[in-house]
LONU-445228 format. One record per atom (N, C-alpha, C, CB): residue in three letters; x, y, z. Coordinates in pm, whole numbers, padded with zeros to 5 digits, always signed. Glycine has a CB too. Layout:
N
ALAXYZ...
end
This chain:
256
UNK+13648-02291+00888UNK+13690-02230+00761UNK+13805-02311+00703UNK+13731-02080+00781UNK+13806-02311+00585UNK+13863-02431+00490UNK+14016-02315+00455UNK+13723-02488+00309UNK+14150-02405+00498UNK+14222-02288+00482UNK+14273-02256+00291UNK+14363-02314+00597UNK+14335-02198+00266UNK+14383-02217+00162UNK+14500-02175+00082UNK+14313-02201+00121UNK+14559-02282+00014UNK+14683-02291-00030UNK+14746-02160-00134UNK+14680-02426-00098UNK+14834-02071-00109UNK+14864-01941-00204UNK+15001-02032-00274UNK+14910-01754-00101UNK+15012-01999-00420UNK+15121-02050-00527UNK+15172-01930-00616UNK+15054-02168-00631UNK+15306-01932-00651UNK+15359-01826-00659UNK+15312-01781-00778UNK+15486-01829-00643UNK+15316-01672-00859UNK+15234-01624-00958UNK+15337-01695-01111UNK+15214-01426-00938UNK+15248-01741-01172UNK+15276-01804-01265UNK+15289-01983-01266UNK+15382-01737-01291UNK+15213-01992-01146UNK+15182-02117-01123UNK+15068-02166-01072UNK+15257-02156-01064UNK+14986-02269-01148UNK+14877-02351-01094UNK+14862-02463-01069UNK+14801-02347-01141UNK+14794-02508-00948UNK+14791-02668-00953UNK+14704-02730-00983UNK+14811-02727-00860UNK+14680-02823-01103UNK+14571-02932-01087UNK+14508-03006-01026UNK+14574-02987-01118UNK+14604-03041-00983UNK+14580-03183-00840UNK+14683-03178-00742UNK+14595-03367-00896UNK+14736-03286-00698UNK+14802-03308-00575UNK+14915-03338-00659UNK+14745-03417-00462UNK+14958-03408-00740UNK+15055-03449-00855UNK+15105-03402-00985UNK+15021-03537-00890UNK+15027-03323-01027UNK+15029-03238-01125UNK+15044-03051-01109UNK+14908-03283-01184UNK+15162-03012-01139UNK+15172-02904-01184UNK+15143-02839-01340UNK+15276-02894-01147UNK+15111-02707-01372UNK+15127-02634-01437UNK+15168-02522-01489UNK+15095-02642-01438UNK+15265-02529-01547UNK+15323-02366-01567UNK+15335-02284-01691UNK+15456-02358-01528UNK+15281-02109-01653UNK+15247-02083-01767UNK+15203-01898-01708UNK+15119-02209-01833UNK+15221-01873-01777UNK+15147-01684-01748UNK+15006-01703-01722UNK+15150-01553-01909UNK+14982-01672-01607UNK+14852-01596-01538UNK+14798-01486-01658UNK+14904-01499-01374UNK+14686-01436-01672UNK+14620-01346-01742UNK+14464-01272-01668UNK+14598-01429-01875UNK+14446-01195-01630UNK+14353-01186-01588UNK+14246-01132-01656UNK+14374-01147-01504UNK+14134-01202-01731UNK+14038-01169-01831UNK+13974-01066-01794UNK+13949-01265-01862UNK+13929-00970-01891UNK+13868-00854-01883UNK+13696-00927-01869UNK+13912-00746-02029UNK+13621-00846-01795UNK+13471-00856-01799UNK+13457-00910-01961UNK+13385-00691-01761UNK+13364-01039-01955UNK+13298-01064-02081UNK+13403-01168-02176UNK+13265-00908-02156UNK+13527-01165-02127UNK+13606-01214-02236UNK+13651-01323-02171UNK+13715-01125-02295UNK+13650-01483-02264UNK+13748-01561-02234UNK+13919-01543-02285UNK+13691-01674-02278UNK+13977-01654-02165UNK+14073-01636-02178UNK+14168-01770-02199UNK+14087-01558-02090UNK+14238-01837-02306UNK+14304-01973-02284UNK+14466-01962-02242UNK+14288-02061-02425UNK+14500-02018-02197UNK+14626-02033-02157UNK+14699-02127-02203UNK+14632-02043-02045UNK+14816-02186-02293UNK+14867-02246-02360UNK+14994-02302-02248UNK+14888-02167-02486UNK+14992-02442-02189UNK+15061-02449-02087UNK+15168-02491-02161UNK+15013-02524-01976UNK+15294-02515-02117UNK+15383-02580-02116UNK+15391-02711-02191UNK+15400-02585-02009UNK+15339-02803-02114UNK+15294-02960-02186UNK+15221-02949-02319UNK+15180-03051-02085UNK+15174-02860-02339UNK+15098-02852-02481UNK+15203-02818-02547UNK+14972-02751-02506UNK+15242-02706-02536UNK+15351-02637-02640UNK+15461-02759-02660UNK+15434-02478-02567UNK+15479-02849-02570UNK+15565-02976-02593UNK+15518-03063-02718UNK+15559-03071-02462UNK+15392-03071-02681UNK+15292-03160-02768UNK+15352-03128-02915UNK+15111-03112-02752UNK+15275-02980-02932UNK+15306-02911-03050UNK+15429-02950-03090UNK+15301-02772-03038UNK+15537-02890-03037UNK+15671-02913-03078UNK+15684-03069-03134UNK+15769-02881-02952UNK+15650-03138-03013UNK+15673-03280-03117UNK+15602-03337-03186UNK+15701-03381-03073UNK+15487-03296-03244UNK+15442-03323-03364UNK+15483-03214-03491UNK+15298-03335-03341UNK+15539-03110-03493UNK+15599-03031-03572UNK+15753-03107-03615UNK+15605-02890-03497UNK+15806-03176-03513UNK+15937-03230-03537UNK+15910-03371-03640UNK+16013-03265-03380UNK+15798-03469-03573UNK+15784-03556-03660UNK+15717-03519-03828UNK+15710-03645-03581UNK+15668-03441-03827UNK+15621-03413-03939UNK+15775-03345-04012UNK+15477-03314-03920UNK+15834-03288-03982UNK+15976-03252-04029UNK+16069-03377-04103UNK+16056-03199-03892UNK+16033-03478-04047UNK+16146-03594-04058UNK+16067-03650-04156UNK+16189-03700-03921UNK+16006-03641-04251UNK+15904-03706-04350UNK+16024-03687-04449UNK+15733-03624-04387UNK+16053-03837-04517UNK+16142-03799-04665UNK+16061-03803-04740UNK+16255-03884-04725UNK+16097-03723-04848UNK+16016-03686-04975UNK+16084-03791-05106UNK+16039-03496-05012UNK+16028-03857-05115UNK+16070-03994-05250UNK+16066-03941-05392UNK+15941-04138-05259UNK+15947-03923-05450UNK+15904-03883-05535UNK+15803-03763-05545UNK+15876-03972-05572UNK+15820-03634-05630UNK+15773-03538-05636UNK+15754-03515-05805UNK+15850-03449-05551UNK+15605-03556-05857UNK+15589-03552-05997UNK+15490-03461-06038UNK+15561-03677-06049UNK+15537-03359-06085UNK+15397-03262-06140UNK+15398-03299-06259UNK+15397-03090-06137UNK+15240-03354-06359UNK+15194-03350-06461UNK+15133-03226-06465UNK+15129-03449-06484UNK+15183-03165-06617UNK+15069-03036-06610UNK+14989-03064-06707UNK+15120-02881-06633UNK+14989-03158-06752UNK+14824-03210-06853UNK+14831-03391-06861UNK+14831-03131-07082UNK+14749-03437-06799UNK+14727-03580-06822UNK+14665-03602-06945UNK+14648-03642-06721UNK+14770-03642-07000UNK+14734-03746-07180UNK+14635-03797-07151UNK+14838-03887-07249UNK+14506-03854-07220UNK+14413-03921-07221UNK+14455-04110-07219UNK+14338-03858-07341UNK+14519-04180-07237UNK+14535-04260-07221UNK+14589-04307-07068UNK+14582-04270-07316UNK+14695-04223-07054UNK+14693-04244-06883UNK+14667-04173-06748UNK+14793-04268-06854UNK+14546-04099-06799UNK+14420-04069-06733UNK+14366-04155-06691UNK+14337-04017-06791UNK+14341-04241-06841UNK+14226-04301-06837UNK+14313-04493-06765UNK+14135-04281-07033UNK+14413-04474-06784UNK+14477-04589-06692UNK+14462-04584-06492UNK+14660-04573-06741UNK+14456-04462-06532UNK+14493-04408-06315UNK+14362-04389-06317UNK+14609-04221-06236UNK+14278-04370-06389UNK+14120-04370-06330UNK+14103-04607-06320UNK+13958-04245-06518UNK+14160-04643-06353UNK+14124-04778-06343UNK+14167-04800-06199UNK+14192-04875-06454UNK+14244-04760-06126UNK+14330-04781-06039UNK+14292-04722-05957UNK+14440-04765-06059UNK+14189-04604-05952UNK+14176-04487-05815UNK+14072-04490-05730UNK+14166-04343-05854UNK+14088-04487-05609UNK+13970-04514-05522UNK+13883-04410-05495UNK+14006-04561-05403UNK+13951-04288-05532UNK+13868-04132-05521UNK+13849-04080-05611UNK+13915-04027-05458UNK+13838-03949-05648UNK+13797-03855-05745UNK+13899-03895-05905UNK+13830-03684-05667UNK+13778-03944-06010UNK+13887-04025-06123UNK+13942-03898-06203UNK+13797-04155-06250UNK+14034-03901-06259UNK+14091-03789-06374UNK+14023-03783-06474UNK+14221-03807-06432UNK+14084-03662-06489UNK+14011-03613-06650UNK+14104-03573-06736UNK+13907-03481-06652UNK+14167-03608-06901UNK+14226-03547-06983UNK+14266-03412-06972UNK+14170-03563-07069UNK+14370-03389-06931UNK+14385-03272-06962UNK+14415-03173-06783UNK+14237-03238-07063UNK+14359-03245-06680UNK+14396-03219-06515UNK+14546-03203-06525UNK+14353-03360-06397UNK+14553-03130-06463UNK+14688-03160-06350UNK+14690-03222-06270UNK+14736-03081-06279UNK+14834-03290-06236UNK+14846-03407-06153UNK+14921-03385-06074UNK+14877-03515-06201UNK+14968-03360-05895UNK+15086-03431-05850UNK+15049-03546-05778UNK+15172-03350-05768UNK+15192-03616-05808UNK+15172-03722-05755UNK+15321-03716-05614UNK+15169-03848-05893UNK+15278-03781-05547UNK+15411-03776-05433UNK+15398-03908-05350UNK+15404-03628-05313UNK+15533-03923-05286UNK+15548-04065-05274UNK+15624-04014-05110UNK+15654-04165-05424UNK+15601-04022-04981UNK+15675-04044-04934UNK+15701-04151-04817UNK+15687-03956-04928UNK+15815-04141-04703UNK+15833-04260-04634UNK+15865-04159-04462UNK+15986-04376-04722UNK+15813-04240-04362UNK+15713-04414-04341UNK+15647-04384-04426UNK+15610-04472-04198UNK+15583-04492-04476UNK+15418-04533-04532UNK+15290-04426-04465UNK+15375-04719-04465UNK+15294-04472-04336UNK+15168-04396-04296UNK+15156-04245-04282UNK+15131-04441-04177UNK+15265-04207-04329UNK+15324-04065-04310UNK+15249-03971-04426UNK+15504-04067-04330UNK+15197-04072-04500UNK+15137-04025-04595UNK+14973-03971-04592UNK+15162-04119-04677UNK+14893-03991-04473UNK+14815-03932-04426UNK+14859-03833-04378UNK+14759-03985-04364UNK+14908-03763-04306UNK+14935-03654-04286UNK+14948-03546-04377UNK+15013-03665-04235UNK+15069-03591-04481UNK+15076-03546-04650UNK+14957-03491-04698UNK+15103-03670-04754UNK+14862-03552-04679UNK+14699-03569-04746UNK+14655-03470-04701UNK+14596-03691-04710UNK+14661-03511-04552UNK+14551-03411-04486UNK+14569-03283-04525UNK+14551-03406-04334UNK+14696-03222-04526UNK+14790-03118-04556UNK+14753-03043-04666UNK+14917-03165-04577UNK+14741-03119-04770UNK+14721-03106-04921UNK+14626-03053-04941UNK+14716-03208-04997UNK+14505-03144-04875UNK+14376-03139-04948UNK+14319-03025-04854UNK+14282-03293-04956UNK+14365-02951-04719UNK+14312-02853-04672UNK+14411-02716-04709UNK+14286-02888-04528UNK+14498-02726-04801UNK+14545-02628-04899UNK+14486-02554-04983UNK+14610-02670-04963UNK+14407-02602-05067UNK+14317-02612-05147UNK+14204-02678-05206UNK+14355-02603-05188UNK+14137-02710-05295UNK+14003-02742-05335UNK+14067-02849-05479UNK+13891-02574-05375UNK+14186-02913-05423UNK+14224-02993-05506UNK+14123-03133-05470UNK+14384-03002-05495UNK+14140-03246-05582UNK+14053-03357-05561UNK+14165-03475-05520UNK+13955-03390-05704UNK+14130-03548-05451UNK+14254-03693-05419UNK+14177-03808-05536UNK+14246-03783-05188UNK+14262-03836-05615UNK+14293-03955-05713UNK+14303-04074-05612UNK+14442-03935-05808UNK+14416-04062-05548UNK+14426-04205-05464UNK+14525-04155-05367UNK+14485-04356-05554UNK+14545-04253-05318UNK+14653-04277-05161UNK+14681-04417-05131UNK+14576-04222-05004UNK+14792-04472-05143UNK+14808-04630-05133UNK+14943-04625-05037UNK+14833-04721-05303UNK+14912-04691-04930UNK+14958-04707-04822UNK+15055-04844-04818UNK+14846-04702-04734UNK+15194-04822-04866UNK+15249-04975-04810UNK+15343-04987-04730UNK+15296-05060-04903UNK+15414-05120-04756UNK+15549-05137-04646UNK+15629-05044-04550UNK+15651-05173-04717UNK+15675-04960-04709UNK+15768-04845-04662UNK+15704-04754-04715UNK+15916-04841-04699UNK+15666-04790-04823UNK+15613-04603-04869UNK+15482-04594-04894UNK+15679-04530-05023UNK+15428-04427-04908UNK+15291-04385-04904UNK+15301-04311-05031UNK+15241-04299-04772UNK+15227-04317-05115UNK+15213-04254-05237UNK+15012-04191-05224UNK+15263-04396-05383UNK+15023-04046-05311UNK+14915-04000-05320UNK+14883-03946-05451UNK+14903-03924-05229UNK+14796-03911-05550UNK+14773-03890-05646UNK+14688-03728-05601UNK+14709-04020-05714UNK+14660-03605-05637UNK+14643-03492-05667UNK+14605-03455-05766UNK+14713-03445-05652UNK+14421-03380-05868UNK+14371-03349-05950UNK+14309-03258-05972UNK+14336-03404-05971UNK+14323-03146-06057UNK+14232-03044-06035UNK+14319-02958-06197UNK+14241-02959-05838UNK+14170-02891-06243UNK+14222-02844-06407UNK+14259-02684-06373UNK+14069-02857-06557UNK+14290-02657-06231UNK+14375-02535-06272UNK+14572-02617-06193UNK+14281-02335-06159UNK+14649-02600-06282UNK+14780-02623-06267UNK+14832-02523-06118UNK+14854-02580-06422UNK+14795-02433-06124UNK+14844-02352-05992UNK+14778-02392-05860UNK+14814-02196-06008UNK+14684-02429-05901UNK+14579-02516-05750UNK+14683-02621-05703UNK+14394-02630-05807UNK+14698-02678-05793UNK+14789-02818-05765UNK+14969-02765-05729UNK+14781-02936-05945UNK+14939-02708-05777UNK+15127-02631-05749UNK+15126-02546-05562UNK+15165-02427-05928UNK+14958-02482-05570UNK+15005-02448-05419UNK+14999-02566-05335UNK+14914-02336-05347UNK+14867-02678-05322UNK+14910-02764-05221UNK+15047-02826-05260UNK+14804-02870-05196UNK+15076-02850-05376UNK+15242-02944-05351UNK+15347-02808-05254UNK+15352-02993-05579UNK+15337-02670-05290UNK+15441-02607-05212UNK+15390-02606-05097UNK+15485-02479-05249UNK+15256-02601-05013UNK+15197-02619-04867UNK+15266-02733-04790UNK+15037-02651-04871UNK+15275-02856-04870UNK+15314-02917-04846UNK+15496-02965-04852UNK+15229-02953-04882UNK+15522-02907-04913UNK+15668-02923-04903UNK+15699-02831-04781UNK+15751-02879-05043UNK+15647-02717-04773UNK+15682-02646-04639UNK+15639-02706-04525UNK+15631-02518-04631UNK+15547-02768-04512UNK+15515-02827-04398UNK+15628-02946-04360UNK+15369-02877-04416UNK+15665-02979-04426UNK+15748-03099-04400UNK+15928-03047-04418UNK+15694-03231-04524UNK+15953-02906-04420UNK+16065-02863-04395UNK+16128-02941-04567UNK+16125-02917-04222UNK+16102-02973-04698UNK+16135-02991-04776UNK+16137-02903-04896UNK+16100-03071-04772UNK+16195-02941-05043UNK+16166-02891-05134UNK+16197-02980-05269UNK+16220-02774-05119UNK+16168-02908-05369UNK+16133-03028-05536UNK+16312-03122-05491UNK+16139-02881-05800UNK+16384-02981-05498UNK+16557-03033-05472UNK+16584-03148-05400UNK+16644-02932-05389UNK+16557-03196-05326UNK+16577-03283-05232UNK+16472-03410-05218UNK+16583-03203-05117UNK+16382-03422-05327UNK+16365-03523-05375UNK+16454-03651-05381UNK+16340-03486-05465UNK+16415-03760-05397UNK+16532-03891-05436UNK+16514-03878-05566UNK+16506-04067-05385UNK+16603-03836-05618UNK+16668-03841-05798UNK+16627-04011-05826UNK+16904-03807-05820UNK+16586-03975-05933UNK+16520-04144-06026UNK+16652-04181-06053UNK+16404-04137-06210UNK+16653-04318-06034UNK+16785-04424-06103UNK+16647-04536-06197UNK+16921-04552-05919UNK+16735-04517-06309UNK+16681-04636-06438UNK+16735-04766-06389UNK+16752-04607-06616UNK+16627-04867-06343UNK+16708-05013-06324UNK+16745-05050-06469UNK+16606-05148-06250UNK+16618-05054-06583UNK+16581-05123-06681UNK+16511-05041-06793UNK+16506-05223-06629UNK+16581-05059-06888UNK+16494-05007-07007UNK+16532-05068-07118UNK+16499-04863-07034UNK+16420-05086-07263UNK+16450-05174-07325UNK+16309-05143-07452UNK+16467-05315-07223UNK+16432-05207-07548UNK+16300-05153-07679UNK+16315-05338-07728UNK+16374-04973-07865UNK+16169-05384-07729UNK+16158-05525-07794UNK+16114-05511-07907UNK+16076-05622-07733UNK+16150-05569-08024UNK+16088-05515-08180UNK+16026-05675-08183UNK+16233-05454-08343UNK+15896-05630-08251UNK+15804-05716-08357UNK+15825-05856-08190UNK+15910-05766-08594UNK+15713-05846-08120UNK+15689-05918-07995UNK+15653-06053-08031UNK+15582-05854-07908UNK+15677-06147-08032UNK+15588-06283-08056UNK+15483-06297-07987UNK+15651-06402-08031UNK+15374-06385-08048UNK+15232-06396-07996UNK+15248-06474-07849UNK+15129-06486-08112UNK+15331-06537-07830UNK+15295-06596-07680UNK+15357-06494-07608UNK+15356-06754-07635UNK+15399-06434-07619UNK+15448-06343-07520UNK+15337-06199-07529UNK+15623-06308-07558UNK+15322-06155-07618UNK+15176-06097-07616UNK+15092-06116-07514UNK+15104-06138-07714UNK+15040-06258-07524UNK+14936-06303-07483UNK+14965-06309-07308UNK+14907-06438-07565UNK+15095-06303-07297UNK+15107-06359-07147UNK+15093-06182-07104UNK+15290-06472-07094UNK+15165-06110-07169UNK+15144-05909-07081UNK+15011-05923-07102UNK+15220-05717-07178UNK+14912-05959-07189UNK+14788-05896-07204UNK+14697-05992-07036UNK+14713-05938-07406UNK+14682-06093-07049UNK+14681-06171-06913UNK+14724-06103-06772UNK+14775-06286-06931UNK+14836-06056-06785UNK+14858-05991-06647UNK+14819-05865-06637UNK+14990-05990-06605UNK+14778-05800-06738UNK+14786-05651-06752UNK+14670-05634-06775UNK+14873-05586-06849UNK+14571-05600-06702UNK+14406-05615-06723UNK+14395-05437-06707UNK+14299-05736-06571UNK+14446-05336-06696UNK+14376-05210-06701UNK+14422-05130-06794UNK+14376-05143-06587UNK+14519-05149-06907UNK+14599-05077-07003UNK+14488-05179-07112UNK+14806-05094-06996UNK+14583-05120-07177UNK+14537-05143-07370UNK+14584-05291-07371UNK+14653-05022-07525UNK+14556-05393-07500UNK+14626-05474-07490UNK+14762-05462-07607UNK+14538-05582-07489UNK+14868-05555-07601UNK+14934-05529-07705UNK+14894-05647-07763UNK+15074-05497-07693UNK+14977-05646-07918UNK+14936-05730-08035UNK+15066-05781-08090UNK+14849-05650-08146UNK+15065-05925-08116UNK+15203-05972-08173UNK+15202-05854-08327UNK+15202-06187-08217UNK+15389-05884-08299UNK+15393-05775-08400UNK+15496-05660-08393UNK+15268-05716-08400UNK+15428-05609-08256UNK+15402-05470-08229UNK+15548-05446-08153UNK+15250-05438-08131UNK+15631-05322-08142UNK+15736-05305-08058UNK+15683-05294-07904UNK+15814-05182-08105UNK+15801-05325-07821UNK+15715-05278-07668UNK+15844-05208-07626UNK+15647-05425-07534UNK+15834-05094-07563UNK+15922-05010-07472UNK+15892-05033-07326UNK+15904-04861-07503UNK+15988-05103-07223UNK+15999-05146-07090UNK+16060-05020-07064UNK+16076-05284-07053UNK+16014-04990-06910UNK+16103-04918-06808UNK+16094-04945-06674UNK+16085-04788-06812UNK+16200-04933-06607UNK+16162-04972-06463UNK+16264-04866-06382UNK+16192-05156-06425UNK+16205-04755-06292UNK+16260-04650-06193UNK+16228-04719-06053UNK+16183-04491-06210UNK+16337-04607-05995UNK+16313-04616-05846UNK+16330-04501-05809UNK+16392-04703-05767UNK+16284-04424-05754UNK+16121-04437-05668UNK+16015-04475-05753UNK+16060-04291-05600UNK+15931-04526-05751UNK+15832-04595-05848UNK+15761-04483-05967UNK+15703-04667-05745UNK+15749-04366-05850UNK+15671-04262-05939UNK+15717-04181-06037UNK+15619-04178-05872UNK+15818-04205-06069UNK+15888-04129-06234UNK+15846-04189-06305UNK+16041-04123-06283UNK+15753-04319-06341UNK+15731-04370-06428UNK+15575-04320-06473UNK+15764-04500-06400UNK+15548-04224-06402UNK+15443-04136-06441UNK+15483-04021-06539UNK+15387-04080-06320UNK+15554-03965-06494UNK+15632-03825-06538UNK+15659-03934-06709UNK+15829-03757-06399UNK+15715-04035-06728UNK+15808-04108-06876UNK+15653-04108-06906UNK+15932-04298-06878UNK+15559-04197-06881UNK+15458-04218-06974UNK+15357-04120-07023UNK+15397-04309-06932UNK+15392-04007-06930UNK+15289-03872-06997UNK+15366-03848-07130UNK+15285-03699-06890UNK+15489-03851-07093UNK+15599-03740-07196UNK+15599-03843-07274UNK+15773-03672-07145UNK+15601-03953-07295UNK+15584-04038-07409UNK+15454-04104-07481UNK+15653-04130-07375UNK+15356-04011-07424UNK+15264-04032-07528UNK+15189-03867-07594UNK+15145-04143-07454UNK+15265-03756-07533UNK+15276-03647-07626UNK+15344-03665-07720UNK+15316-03546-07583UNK+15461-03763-07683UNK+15535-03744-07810UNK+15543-03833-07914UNK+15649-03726-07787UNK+15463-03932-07916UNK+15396-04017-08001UNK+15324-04107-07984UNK+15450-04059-08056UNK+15232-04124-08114UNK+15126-04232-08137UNK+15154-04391-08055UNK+15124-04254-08310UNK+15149-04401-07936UNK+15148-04585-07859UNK+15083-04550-07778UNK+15285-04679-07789UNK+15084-04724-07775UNK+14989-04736-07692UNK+15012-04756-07552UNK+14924-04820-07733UNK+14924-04757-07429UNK+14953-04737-07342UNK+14925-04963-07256UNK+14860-04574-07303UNK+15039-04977-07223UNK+14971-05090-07186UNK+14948-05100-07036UNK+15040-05204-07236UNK+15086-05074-06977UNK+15058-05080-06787UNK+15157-04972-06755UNK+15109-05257-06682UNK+15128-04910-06617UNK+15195-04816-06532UNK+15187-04863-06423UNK+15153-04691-06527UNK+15269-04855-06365UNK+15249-04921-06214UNK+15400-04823-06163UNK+15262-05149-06202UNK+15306-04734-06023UNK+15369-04617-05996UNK+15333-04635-05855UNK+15327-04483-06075UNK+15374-04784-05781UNK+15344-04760-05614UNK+15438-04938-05613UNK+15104-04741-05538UNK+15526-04900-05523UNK+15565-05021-05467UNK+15753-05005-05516UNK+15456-05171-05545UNK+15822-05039-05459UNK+15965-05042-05498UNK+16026-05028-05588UNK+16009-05114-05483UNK+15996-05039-05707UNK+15971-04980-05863UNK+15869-04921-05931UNK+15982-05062-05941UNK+15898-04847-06047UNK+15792-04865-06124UNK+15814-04917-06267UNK+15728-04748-06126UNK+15704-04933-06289UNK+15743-05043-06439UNK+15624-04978-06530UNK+15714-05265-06414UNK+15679-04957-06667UNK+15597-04903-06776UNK+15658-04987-06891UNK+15608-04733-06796UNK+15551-05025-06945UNK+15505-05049-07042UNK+15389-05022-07172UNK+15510-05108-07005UNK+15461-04957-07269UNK+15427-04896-07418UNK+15439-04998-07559UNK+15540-04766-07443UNK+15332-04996-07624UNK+15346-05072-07723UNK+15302-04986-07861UNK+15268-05199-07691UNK+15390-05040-07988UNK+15332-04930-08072UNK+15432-04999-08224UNK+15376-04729-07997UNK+15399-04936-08313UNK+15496-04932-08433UNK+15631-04906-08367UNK+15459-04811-08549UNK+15710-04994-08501UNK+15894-04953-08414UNK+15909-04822-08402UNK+16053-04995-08508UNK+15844-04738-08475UNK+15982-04606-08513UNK+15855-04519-08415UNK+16034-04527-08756UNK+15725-04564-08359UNK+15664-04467-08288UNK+15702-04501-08140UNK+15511-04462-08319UNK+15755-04617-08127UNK+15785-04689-08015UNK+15938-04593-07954UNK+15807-04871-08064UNK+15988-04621-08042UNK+16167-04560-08044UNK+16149-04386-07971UNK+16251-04544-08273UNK+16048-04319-08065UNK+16030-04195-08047UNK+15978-04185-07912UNK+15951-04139-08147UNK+15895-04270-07859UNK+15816-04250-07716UNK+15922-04308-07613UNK+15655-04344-07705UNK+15955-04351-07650UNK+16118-04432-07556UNK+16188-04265-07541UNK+16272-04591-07703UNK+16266-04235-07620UNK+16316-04141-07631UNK+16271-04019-07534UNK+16307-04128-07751UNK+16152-03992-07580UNK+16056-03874-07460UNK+16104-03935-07355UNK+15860-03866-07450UNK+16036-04043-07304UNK+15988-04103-07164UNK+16172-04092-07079UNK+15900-04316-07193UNK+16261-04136-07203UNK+16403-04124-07077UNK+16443-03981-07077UNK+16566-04223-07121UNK+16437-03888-07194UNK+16460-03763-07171UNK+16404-03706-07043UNK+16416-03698-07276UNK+16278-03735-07027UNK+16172-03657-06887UNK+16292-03731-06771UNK+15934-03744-06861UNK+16292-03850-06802UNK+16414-03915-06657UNK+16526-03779-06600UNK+16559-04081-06745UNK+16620-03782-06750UNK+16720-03710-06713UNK+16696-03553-06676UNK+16809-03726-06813UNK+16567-03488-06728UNK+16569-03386-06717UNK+16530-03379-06553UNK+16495-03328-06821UNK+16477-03463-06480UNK+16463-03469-06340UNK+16553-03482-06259UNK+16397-03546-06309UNK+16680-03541-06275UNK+16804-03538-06287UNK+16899-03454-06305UNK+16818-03587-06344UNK+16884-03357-06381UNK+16945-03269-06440UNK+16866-03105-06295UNK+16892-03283-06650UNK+16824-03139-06243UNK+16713-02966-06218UNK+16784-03008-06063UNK+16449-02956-06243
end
């Protein structure tokens, strides 16, 4: 007869090297029973902690995408393209890859659609679409709770650069229209309004609010990578007016 080893209650052994500790339960007829050991609940804990330490960069709710830079971020998106008139968040945070998680988070919140997700150096940026505004407002709060954050504690936008060019000369035209293959083109002539933020993604939030608030055109956005840089082209005095919007939206992010 094979003798056998008794262990004090609340303890089991795996092997010869391995312990486990954890409450005994004794299942009723018919019913399973799991036991949540120790080492797991560790597990847990430290993936709850790393997901905690996620900084939040940029936090941009559009509550109606202008048709022009809709129709710019649909040139750019590897998933579900926008539509005039969607809600948007967009969020930016750091590590980079931290931004899958973000996602995963998001998109099992709700029945929102992913625009994009661009993965770099340091930071992870994601795009968020869907035409009810509150859809998009619960995954951004799912997600701020998950990551122990909120809108507040965002990185506040700093303006590197901004700048109104009147009546553009044709070689210089010609050289933005060359690099700038998914916007409009501009036309000698024409005023151009520059901006350049950091975190990159406020330059989403300026170019919505500056083309509600006037007639330009949309030439480039670029809202992933260490800046962002916008560029608007238009008549002077429609140019001036969309300038105007686009830094107001700055400060008012600033200001909250």
């Amino acid at each position: 007869m094979q003798s056998r080893t008794s262990f004090n209650n609340g303890e089991r052994r795996l092997s010869a090297s391995s312990l486990v500790t954890g409450s005994e339960v004794a299942p009723q007829a018919g019913a399973s029973c799991v036991i949540t050991t120790d080492s797991e609940k560790s597990l847990v804990s430290r993936q709850a902690s790393h997901v905690q330490q996620i900084e939040l960069r940029s936090y941009v709710f559009l509550d109606s995408l202008q048709p022009q830079l809709a129709a710019y971020m649909g040139t750019a998106s590897q998933g579900f393209l926008p539509i005039p008139g969607d809600a948007c968040l967009w969020m930016e945070v750091s590590p980079g890859m931290a931004v899958h998680r973000v996602t995963d988070i998001a998109l099992k919140a709700s029945n929102v659609r992913l625009g994009q997700m661009v993965v770099e150096r340091a930071f992870g940026s994601l795009a968020l679409y869907h035409r009810d505004q509150s859809t998009v407002i619960h995954s951004g709060d799912v997600v701020l709770d998950a990551i122990g954050s909120s809108v507040s504690r965002r990185t506040k936008p700093e303006v590197s650069w901004t700048e109104v060019i009147r009546a553009i000369t044709p070689d210089h035209a010609v050289l933005i229209n060359r690099q700038n293959r998914r916007g409009s083109m501009i036309q000698s002539g024409m005023s151009m309004f520059i901006l350049e933020t950091e975190p990159a993604g406020y330059v989403l939030m300026a170019a919505n609010e500056a083309e509600k608030a006037s007639n330009i055109t949309v030439v480039d956005v670029k809202g992933v990578g260490a800046f962002g840089r916008l560029t608007l082209a238009g008549k002077e005095g429609d140019v001036e007016e969309a300038a105007a919007a686009a830094m107001r939206s700055i400060d008012l992010i600033n200001r909250q």
